[in-house]
Each structure stands twice: as C-alpha cells, then as structure tokens.
C-alpha positions, 0 to 999 in steps of 0.5 A: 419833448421826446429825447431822441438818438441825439442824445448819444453826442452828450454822452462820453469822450467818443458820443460825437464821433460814434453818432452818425455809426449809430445812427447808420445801424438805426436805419438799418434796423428800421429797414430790418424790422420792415423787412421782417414784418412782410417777409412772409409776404415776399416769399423772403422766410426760410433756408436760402440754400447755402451755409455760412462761414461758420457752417451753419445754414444761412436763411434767407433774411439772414443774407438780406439784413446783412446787405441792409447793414452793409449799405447803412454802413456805407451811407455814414461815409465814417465806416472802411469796413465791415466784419460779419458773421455772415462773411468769410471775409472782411467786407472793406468799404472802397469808398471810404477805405481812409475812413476811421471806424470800423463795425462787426456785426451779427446782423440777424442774431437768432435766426433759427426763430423767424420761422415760428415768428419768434424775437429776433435781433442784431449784434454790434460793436465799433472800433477805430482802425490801426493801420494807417489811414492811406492803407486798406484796413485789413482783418488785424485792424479788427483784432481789438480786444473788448477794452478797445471797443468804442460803442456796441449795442443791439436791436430787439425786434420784438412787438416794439424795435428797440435799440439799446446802445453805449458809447462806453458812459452807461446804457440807454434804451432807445425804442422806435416811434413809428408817429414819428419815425425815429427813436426815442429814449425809452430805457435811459441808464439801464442798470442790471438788478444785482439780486433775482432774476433769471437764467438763460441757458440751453439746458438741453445740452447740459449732460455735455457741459465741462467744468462742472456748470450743471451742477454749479448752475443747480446750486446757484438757481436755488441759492439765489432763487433763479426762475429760468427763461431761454429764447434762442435769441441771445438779443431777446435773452440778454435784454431780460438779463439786463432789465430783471437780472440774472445771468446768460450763459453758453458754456463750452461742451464737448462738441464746442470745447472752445465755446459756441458764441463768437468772440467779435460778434457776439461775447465782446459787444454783449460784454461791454454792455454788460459792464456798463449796465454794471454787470459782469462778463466772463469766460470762465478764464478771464473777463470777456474784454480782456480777450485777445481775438486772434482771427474774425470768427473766433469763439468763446465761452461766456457768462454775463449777468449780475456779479453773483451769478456770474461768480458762482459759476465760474468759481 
C-alpha cells in the first residue's frame, strides 16, 4: 500500500501539529501545477505589469499562485498569517488571527523560466507565533531564526509534482499520483551524497563576486570533480543538490553585497532541509539557521551542499 502525506504524523515532536499545514501547501501546489499546465491557454503567461516589493517584475502566475497559497493557508484553519516575497506587507489571516502557526512562502521560486516552459517551484517554512494568542500576529512573530523553524519544504513542478518536506526528523519525498490524487512517498529519508555531484551557481556574474568565490569555486570543481548545472530555479537546482551532491551557491557581489537570496523565503527553509538531508548551510559568516532576521524581506549569501564543498568555500 502506497504511503501517503500521512505519513508526516509519525515523524518527530511537531509531525501532528505540522500535518494540516502541510497538507494545506498540498493543495496548493496541486492547484499551482494545474495552473501552470493551462496557463498558456488562459492568456495567464507573461509580465502582469507591476513589480514586487523587492522591485522585480511580477508575472502574472506570480500574483496568482500567491493568492492560491494564501486561500490554502486559510482553509487549514491552523495558519494567522502569512508572509510572501510577493507582499510588502504580512498578510495576517482575520479569521484565524488566534491561530498558532504562521507561514512564509516564496510561492513561484523562478519565475523568470515559465516563459520558456522552464522547472519552476515553491519555497516554504513554518513557525509558531510569539505574540499572545489574544493579539494580532505582528512581523516580530516572523523574525524567528532558522533554528526555530518547524517545518519547511518545497514543490518541484517539473514532469512530475513533487513535494519534498521536513518536519525537523529527516527529509522525505512525496510525488503527486494524478490515479489517485494525492501524494505519495517517492523519495523516503532523502540523504545528500557527500562526495561528487554538481555545482549550481550563475556564473555569469562571477567577475563580480567578493571574497575570492571565483577562484575558490575553480579549485573546488577540479579537486572534487564537480560537473556544473544551473536552472534558475533555486527549487529545480537544490533538488539536484540534495539527490547527486554537490553545492548551490548565490554569493554576495558588487551589486548585492549583502547577497541577492531572501533570508525567510528562501536561505532558511532550503537551510533546513539542507541539514537534515545532512548537509551544510552557510553564509559565509555563520550558518544560515543561526541568522537572526531582522526585517521580511531581508537577504543573504548562501552556500548549502555537502560539507566539503561548502568548506572550501568559504574557508
């Protein structure tokens, strides 16, 4: 018998508070998979004409699978709000402003592919609330570093959808079966490799990168025997981290000294999953989880991949 989502109550301290969440981001990513499928027959492809809090241009599928995610959130009933790289603003949730949980999402993670049918994905984490249950969750309740994090995962819609999660007891794989509409363990206890692989950076912009990563980057794709392969779609590329080895990276530059990844949306959730596929999570300073966020949007430099890779880095 298949083993279904299910499966996530029997796994740690937080498996049976995290299971509605995480099935709430199921839903969503069955209706963002359908979504992406017709959007070329519904004229839903393409630039919606207005940017982004972190001023980039928003697409259409962008706006639309944010508002996805957000209903799905609602319809847990166990969500008070949520933070998107979409939004400006926390998004608290009126209904259910007592409830204990709260998400932050990067609901189309590499957007820039969906006009050449490229892999696209979605970012998650959760966290539990500090304010009081009686008071309107505020931004501070999202300020949690990674260490505080309940569960994260992603979605990968690619030829299959599959959701890959923890609940802080190891990483499992779960691919959507369309016979039977729902998810189903495809990857149980997913383990990166901790020799070979590949690297996943733009290398386009390496002249610009500080600290010396273009020549530590030379070294280490030789010593360790490194081939390379970038998507764009820090879902697509982190999926093949975790399953071949290897190390993604997007170091700070001279444009984005602070790096160009966000902190909530992105660094931490991949950073957790990182580590309990056994891997390491770095940015450059100090370990990703050990960050402190100080605002939603905030952004960092990050390396996550197997410990040698990741080592000769930033050492």
């Amino acid at each position: 018998m298949a083993v279904t989502l299910n499966r996530i109550t029997r796994e740690g301290e937080y498996g049976p508070a995290m299971m509605p969440v995480i099935q709430g981001v199921g839903r969503a990513a069955i209706e963002i998979a359908y979504l992406l499928r017709s959007a070329v027959f519904r004229g839903a492809l393409g630039a919606a004409g207005v940017e982004n809090v972190q001023g980039e241009q928003q697409q259409k599928l962008d706006i639309l699978s944010d508002e996805i995610f957000l209903d799905e959130m609602r319809s847990t009933g166990h969500v008070c709000a949520v933070g998107s790289e979409e939004q400006e603003e926390l998004l608290v949730i009126d209904e259910y402003a007592s409830a204990d949980y709260l998400v932050l999402v990067d609901p189309l993670d590499g957007s820039s592919n969906l006009d050449v049918d490229g892999p696209v994905g979605t970012i998650f984490s959760v966290v539990k609330r500090k304010s009081p249950n009686d008071q309107r969750p505020d931004v501070s309740d999202t300020l949690q570093s990674g260490r505080e994090v309940l569960a994260a995962g992603y979605v990968l819609y690619g030829p299959s959808t599959m959701l890959v999660c923890s609940v802080g007891a190891g990483v499992s794989g779960y691919t959507y079966n369309a016979n039977n509409a729902r998810f189903e363990v495809s990857h149980p206890d997913m383990s990166i490799p901790q020799s070979g692989g590949y690297y996943s950076v733009n290398e386009g912009n390496s002249s610009q990168w500080m600290h010396g990563i273009a020549d530590k980057l030379v070294s280490v794709r030789h010593t360790q025997k490194l081939g390379m392969r970038y998507v764009g779609a820090m879902v697509a590329d982190m999926h093949r981290t975790i399953l071949k080895g290897g190390v993604f990276l997007y170091p700070a530059d001279a444009k984005n000294t602070n790096g160009k990844l966000r902190l909530l949306y992105e660094a931490i959730p991949m950073g957790f999953l990182m580590e309990q596929a056994g891997g390491k999570a770095h940015t450059g300073e100090q370990p990703v989880l050990d960050v402190q966020p100080e605002a939603l949007h905030q952004r960092v430099p990050v390396y996550l991949g197997a410990h040698a890779s990741v080592d000769a880095l930033i050492s």
